[in-house]
PAMI-548151 format. One record per residue: x, y, z of N, C-alpha, C in turn; residue in one letter. Coordinates in pm, whole numbers. Example, Ala and Ser with C-alpha at 12.3 -4.5 7.8 and 13.67 -1.06 7.14 Angstrom:
BEGIN
      n.X      n.Y      n.Z     ca.X     ca.Y     ca.Z      c.X      c.Y      c.Z   seke
     1319     -569      780     1230     -450      780     1320     -330      780      A
     1285     -225      708     1367     -106      714     1290        3      787      S
***
This chain:
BEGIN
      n.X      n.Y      n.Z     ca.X     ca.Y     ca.Z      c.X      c.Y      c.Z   seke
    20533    16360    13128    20618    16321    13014    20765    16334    13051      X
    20830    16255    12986    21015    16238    13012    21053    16327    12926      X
    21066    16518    12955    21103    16605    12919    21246    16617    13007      X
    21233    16566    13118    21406    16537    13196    21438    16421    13259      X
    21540    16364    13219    21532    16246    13268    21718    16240    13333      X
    21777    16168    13417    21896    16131    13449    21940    16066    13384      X
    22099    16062    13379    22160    16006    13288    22197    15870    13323      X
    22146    15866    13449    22135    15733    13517    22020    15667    13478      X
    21909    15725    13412    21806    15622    13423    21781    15526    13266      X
    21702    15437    13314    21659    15312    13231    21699    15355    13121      X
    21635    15463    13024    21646    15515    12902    21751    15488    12804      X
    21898    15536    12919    21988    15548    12854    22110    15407    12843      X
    22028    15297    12884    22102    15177    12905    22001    15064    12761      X
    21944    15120    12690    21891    15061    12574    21976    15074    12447      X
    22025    14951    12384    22097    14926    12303    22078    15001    12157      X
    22149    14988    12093    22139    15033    11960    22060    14983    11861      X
    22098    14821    11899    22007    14810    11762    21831    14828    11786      X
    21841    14800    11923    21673    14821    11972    21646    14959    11945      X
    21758    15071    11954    21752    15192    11882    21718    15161    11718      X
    21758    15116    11681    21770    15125    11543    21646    15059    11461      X
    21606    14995    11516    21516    14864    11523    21367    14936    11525      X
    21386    15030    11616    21222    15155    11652    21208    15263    11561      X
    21371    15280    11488    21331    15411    11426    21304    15345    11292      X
    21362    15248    11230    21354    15177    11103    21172    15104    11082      X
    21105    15095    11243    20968    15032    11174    20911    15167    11218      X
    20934    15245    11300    20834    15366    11300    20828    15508    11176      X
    20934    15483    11085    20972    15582    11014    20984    15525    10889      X
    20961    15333    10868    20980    15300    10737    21114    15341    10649      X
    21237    15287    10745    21354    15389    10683    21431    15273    10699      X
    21590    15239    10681    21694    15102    10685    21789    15230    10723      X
    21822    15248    10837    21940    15274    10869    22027    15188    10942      X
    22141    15208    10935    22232    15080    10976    22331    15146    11099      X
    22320    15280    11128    22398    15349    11198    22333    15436    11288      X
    22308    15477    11444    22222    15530    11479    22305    15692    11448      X
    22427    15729    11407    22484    15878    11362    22428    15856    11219      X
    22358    15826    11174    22327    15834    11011    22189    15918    11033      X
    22130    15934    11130    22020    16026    11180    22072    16186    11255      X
    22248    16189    11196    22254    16295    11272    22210    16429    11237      X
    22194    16437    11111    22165    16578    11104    22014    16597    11074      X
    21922    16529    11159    21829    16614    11270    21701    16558    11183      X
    21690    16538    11085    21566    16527    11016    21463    16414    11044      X
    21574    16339    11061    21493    16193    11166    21393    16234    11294      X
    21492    16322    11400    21417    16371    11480    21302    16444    11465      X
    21268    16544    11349    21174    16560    11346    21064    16503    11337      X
    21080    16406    11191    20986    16326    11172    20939    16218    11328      X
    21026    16188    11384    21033    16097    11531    20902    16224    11606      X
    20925    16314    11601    20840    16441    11652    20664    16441    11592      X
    20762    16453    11483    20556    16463    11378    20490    16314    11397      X
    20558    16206    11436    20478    16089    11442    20391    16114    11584      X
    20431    16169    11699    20400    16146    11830    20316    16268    11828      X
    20294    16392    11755    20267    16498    11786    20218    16579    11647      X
    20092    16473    11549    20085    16541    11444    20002    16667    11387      X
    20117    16729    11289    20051    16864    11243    20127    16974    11340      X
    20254    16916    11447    20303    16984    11520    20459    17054    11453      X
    20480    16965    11392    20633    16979    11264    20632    17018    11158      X
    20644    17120    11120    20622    17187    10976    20708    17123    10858      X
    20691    16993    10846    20796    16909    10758    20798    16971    10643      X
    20766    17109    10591    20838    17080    10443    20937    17184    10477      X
    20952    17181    10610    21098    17293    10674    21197    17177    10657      X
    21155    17026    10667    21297    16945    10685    21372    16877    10543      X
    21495    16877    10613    21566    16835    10491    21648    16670    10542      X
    21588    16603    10444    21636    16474    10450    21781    16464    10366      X
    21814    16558    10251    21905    16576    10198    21993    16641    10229      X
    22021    16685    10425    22122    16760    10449    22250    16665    10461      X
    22350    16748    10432    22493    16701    10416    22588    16825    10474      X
    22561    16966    10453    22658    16988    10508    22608    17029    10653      X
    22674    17048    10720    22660    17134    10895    22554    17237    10887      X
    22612    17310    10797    22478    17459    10786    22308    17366    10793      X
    22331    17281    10696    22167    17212    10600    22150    17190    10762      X
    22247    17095    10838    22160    17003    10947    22116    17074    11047      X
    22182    17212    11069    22161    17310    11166    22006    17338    11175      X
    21951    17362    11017    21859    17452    10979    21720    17299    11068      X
    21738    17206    11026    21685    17104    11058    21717    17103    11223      X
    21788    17148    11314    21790    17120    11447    21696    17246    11511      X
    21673    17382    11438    21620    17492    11444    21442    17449    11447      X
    21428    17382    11364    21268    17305    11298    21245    17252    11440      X
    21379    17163    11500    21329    17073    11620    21301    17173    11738      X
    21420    17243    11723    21400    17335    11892    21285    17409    11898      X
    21203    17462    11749    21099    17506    11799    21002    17440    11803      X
    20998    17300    11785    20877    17224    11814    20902    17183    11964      X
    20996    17177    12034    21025    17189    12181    20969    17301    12247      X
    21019    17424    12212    20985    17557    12247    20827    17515    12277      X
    20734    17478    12138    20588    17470    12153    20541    17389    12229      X
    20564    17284    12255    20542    17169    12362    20587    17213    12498      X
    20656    17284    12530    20744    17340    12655    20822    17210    12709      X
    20898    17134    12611    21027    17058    12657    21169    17165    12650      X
    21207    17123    12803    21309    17197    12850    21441    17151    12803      X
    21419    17032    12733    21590    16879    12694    21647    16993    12575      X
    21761    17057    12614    21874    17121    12529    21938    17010    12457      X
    21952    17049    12342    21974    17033    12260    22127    17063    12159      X
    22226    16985    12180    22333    16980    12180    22390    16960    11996      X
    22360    17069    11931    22371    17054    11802    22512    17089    11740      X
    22574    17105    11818    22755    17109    11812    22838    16963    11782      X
    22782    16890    11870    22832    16752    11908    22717    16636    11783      X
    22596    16711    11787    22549    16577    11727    22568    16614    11527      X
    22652    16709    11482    22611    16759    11371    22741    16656    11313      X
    22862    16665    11386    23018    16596    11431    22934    16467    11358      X
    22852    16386    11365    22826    16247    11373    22920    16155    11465      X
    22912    16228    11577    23026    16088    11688    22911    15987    11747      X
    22921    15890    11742    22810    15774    11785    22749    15794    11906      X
    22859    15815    12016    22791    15871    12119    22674    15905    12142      X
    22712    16037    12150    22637    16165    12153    22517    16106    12056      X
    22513    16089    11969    22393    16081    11871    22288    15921    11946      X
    22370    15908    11980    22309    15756    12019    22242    15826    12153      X
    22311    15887    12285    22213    15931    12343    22143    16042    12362      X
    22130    16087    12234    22041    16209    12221    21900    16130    12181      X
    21930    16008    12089    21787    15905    12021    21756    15801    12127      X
    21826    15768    12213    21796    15716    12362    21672    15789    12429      X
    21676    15949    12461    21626    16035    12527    21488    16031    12403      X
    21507    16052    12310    21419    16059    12213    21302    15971    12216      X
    21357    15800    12226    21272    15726    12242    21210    15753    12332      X
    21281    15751    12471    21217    15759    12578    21084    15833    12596      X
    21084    15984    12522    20955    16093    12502    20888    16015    12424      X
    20938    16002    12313    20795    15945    12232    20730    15791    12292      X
    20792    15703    12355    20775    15589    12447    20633    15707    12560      X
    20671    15778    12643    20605    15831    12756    20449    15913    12666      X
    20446    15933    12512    20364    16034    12491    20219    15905    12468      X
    20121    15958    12434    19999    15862    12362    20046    15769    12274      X
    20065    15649    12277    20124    15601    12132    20004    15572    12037      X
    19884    15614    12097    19746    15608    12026    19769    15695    11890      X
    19812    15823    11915    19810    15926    11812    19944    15890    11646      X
    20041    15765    11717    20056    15758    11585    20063    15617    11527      X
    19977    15561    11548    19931    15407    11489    19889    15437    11363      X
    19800    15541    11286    19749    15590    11192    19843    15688    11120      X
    19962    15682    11171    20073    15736    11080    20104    15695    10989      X
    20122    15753    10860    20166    15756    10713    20335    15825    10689      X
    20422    15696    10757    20605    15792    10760    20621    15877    10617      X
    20559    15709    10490    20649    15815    10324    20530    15899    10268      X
    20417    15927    10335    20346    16049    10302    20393    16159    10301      X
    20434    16157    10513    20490    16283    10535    20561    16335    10534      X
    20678    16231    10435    20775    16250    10439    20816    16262    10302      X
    20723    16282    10197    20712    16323    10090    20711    16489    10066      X
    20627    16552    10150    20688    16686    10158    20755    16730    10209      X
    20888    16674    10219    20994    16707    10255    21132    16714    10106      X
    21230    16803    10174    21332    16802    10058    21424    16684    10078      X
    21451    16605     9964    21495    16463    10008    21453    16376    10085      X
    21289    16382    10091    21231    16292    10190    21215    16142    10101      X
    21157    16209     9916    21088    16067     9874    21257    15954     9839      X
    21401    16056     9806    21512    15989     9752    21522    15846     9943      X
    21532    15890    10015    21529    15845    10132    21418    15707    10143      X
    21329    15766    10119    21206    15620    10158    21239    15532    10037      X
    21317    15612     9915    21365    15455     9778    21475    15405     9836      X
    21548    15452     9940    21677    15386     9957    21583    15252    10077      X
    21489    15268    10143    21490    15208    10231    21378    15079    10134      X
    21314    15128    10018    21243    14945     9947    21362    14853     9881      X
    21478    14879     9876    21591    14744     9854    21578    14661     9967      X
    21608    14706    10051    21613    14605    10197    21518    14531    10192      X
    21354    14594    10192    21221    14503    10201    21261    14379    10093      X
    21238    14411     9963    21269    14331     9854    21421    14204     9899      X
    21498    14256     9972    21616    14188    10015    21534    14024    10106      X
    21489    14119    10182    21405    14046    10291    21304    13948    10272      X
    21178    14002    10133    21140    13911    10083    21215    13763    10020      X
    21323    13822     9928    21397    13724     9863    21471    13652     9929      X
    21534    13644    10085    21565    13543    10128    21524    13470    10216      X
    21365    13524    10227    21256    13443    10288    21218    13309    10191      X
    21209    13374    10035    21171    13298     9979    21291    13194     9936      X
    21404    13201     9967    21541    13157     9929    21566    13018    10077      X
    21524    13073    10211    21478    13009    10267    21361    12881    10258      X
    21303    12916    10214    21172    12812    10192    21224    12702    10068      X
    21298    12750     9961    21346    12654     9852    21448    12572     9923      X
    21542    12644     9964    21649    12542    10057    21584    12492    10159      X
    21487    12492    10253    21357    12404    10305    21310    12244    10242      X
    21279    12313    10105    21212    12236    10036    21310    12171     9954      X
    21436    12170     9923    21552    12135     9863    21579    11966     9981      X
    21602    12060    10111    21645    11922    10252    21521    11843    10232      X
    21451    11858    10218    21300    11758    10233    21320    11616    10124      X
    21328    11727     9968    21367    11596     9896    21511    11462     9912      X
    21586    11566     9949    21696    11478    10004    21666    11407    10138      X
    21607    11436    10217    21526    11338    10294    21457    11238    10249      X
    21389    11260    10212    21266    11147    10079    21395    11055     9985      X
    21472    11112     9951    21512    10997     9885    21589    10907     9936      X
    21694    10967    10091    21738    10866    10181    21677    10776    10241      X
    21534    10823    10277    21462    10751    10326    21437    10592    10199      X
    21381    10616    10091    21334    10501    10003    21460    10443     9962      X
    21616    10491     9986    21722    10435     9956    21729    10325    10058      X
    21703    10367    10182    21678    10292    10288    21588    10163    10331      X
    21506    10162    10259    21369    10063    10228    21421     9986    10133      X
    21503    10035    10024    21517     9965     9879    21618     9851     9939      X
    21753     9907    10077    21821     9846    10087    21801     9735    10187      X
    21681     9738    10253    21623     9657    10335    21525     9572    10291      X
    21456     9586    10157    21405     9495    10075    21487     9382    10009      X
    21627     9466     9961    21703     9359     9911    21763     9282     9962      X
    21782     9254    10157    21857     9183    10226    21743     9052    10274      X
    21635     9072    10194    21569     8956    10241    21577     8846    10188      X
    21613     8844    10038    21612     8694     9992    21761     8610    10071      X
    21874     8726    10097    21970     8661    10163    21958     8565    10304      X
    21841     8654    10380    21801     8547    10479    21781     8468    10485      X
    21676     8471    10352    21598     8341    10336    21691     8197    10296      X
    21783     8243    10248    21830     8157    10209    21940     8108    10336      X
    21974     8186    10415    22040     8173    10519    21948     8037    10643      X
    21813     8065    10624    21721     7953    10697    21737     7840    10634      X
    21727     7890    10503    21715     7776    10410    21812     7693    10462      X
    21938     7691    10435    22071     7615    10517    22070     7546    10620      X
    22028     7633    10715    22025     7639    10826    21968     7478    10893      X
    21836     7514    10790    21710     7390    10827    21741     7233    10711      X
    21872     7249    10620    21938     7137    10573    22015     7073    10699      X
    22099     7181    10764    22172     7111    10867    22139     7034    10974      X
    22010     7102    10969    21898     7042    11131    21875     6888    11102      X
    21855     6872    10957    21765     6768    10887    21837     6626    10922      X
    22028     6697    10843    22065     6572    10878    22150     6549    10984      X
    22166     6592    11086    22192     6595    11208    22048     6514    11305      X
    21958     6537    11248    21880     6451    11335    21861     6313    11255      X
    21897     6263    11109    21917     6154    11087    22039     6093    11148      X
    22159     6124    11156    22292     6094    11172    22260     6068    11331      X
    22256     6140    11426    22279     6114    11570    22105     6038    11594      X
    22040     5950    11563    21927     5923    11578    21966     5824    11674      X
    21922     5786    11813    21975     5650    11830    21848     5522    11828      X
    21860     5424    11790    21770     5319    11786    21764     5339    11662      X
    21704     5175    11607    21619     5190    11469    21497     5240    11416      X
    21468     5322    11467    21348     5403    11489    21301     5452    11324      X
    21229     5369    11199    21245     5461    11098    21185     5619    11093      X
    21124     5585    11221    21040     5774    11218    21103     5850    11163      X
    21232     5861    11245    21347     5960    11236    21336     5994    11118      X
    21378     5854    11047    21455     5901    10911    21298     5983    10796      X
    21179     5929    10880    21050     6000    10741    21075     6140    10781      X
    21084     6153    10902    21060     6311    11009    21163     6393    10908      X
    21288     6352    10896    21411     6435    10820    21356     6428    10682      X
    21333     6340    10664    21285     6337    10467    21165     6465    10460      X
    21085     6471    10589    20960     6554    10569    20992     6659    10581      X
    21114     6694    10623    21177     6827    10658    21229     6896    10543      X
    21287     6745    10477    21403     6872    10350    21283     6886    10284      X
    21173     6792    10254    21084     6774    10129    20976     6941    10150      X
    20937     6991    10281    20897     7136    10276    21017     7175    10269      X
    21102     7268    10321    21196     7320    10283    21237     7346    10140      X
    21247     7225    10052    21288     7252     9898    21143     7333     9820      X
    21030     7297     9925    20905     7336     9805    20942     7536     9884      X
    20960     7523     9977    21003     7705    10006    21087     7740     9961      X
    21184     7649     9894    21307     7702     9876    21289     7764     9717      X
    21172     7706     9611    21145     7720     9506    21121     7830     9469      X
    21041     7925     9596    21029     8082     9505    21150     8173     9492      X
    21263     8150     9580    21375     8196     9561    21480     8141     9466      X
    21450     8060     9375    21524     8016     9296    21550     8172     9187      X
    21414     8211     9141    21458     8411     9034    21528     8452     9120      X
    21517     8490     9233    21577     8570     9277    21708     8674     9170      X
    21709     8755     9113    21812     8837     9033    21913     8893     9133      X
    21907     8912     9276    21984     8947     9339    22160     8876     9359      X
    22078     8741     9342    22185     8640     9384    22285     8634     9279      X
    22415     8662     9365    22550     8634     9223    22553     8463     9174      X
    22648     8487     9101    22659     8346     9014    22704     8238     9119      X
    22772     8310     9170    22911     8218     9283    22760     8186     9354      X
    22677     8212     9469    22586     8195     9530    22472     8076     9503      X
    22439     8119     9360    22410     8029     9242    22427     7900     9215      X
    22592     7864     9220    22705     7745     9184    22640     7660     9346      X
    22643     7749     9454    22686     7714     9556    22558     7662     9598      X
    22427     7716     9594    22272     7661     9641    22257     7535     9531      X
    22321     7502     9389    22314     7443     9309    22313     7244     9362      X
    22481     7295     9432    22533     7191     9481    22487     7152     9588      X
    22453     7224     9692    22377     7234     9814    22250     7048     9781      X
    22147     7120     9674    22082     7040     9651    22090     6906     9614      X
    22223     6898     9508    22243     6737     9474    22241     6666     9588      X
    22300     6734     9735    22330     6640     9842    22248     6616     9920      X
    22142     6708     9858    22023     6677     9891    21965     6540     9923      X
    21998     6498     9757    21906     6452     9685    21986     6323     9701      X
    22131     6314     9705    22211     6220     9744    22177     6167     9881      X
    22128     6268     9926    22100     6221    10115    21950     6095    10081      X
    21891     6204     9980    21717     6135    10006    21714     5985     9950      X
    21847     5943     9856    21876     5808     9782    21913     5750     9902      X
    22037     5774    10030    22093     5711    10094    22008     5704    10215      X
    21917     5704    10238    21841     5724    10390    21775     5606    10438      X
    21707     5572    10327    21700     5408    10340    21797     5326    10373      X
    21929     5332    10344    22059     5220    10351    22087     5308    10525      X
    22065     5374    10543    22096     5476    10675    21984     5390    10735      X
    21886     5347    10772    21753     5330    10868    21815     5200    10884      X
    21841     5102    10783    21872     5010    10842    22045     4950    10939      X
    22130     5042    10907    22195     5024    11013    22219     5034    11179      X
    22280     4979    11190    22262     4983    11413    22322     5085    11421      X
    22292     5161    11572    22292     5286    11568    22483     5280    11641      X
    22510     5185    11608    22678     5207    11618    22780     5228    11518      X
    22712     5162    11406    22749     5175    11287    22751     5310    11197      X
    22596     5360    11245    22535     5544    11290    22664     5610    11298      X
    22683     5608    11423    22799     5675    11481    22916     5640    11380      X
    22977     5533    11342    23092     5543    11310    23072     5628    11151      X
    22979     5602    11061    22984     5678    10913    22968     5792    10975      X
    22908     5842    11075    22901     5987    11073    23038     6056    11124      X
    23113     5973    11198    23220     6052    11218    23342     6057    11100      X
    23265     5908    11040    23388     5892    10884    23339     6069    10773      X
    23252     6052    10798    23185     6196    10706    23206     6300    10771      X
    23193     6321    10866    23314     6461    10947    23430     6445    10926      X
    23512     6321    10945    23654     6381    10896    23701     6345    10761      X
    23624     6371    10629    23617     6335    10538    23601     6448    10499      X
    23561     6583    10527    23490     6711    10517    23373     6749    10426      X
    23323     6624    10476    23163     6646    10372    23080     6812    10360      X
    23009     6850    10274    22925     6963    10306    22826     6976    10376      X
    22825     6832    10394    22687     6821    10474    22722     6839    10652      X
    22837     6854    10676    22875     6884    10807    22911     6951    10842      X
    22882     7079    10755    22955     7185    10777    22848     7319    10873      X
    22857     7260    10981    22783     7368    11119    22857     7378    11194      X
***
C-alpha cells in the first residue's frame, strides 16, 4: 500500500477537479473547493469507505468551524493511521489554515491510499448512512441534494431546447416545400411562351410552299392552349401576369385567322412580312 510515496510521484501531478470529482461521487457530497475538506472530516469518512468499521464516525464532526473542532477530527484520523500502521504525518498546522496547497496535496496522497487499498470493500458503501451518525453529517448530505435536483433540471431544460430546434426545423423545412410548390405554375407558364415562339418562328422562316409547315405550327399552338387550360385558376398569378397571358392569346388566335393568307405566299414575300413584323415590334417576336 502507498503509505509513502515521493513527492515526485504520479499521485501528486492529478488535478483538482479529478480531486474533486472522486470525493463528490465517493462521499455523495458537492464540494467546489478541495480546502472546503479542510478540517479533516472528509478524510475520515475517505478512511471509513476503504476500511469499514475502522473510523469511529460519531467521533467526527462535519460541523467543525473553528481550529480546535477540526483538530479533534485530525486526532480521529491519526489514530486510524496509528491502527493500520500508516507512517504519512500528518500536517494539521498547515491544513487547518485552509491554504489550497497543502490541502490539495494532502487529498492527492489520500487518493492515492484509498486508489492502492481493495476497492472491493467499498462498492457496498452507504456515504449518508454513515454519515448520519455523525455531528453535522445529515446538515452536509442536504447541502449536497440541490446540486442533484440542479442537474436533473437542466438535463431536462436540455431536452425541451432539443425539442424546441426540432420544431423550428420542421417548419423551415415545409416553408421550403410550400415555396417550391409555388414556383411551379410560373414555369409552366414560362414553357408555355416559350413553345408560342417556336410555333411561329417555324411558320415565318418556312421556306417553300410547303402547307405542312403551316398544319405542324397550328398543331403546336392547338396542344399547347389545351395545356395551357389548367393553369388558367392558378390564384398565384398577379393581375398584371393575367392582362399579359390574356393578350398573349388573342395573337394567338390572330395568328390561327392569318395562316392561311401566310401558306399561300412565296417564300420571299415570307421573308419580307416577317421582317416588316420585327421592325414593327410585334409580340409575337419578341425572343
Amino acid at each position: 500500500m502507498a503509505t509513502n510515496i515521493g513527492m515526485m510521484d504520479s499521485a501528486y501531478f492529478v488535478g483538482r477537479s479529478e480531486i474533486l470529482a472522486w470525493i463528490n461521487s465517493t462521499l455523495q457530497l458537492n464540494l467546489s473547493k478541495v480546502e472546503e475538506a479542510c478540517s479533516g472530516a472528509v478524510h475520515c469518512q475517505l478512511m471509513d469507505a476503504v476500511h469499514p468499521g475502522m473510523v469511529p464516525m460519531h467521533k467526527v464532526n462535519f460541523d467543525a468551524k473553528s481550529e480546535y473542532e477540526m483538530i479533534q477530527n485530525y486526532k480521529v484520523l491519526q489514530d486510524v493511521f496509528n491502527k493500520l500502521k500508516i507512517t504519512k504525518h500528518i500536517e494539521v498546522s498547515k491544513l487547518v489554515k485552509g491554504r489550497p496547497l497543502d490541502n490539495l496535496e494532502f487529498m492527492q496522497w489520500m487518493k492515492r491510499y484509498c486508489d492502492s487499498v481493495n476497492k472491493e470493500t467499498s462498492q457496498n458503501y452507504n456515504p449518508l448512512e454513515r454519515r448520519d451518525t455523525c455531528k453535522g453529517g445529515k446538515e452536509a448530505s442536504k447541502k449536497s441534494a440541490p446540486s442533484q435536483s440542479s442537474s436533473k433540471g437542466s438535463t431536462a431544460g436540455s431536452k425541451a431546447q432539443s425539442s424546441h430546434n426540432a420544431r423550428r426545423i420542421d417548419a423551415s423545412v415545409n416553408s421550403a416545400n410550400h415555396s417550391v410548390k409555388g414556383s411551379k405554375p410560373s414555369i409552366a407558364v414560362s414553357a408555355y411562351d416559350e413553345q408560342i415562339v417556336q410555333a411561329v418562328k417555324k411558320i415565318l422562316y418556312a421556306t417553300g410552299d410547303d402547307a405542312s409547315v403551316v398544319e405542324e405550327a397550328q398543331a403546336m399552338l392547338s396542344l399547347q392552349q389545351k395545356g395551357a387550360e389548367p393553369l388558367s385558376p392558378i390564384a398565384e398569378l398577379s393581375e398584371e401576369r393575367t392582362s399579359s397571358e390574356n393578350q398573349k392569346r388573342k395573337n394567338i388566335l390572330n395568328l390561327d385567322v392569318d395562316t392561311a393568307g401566310i401558306s399561300s405566299l412565296s417564300p420571299r414575300q415570307r421573308l419580307s412580312d416577317a421582317s416588316d413584323v420585327h421592325c414593327s415590334g410585334s409580340p409575337l417576336m419578341t425572343y
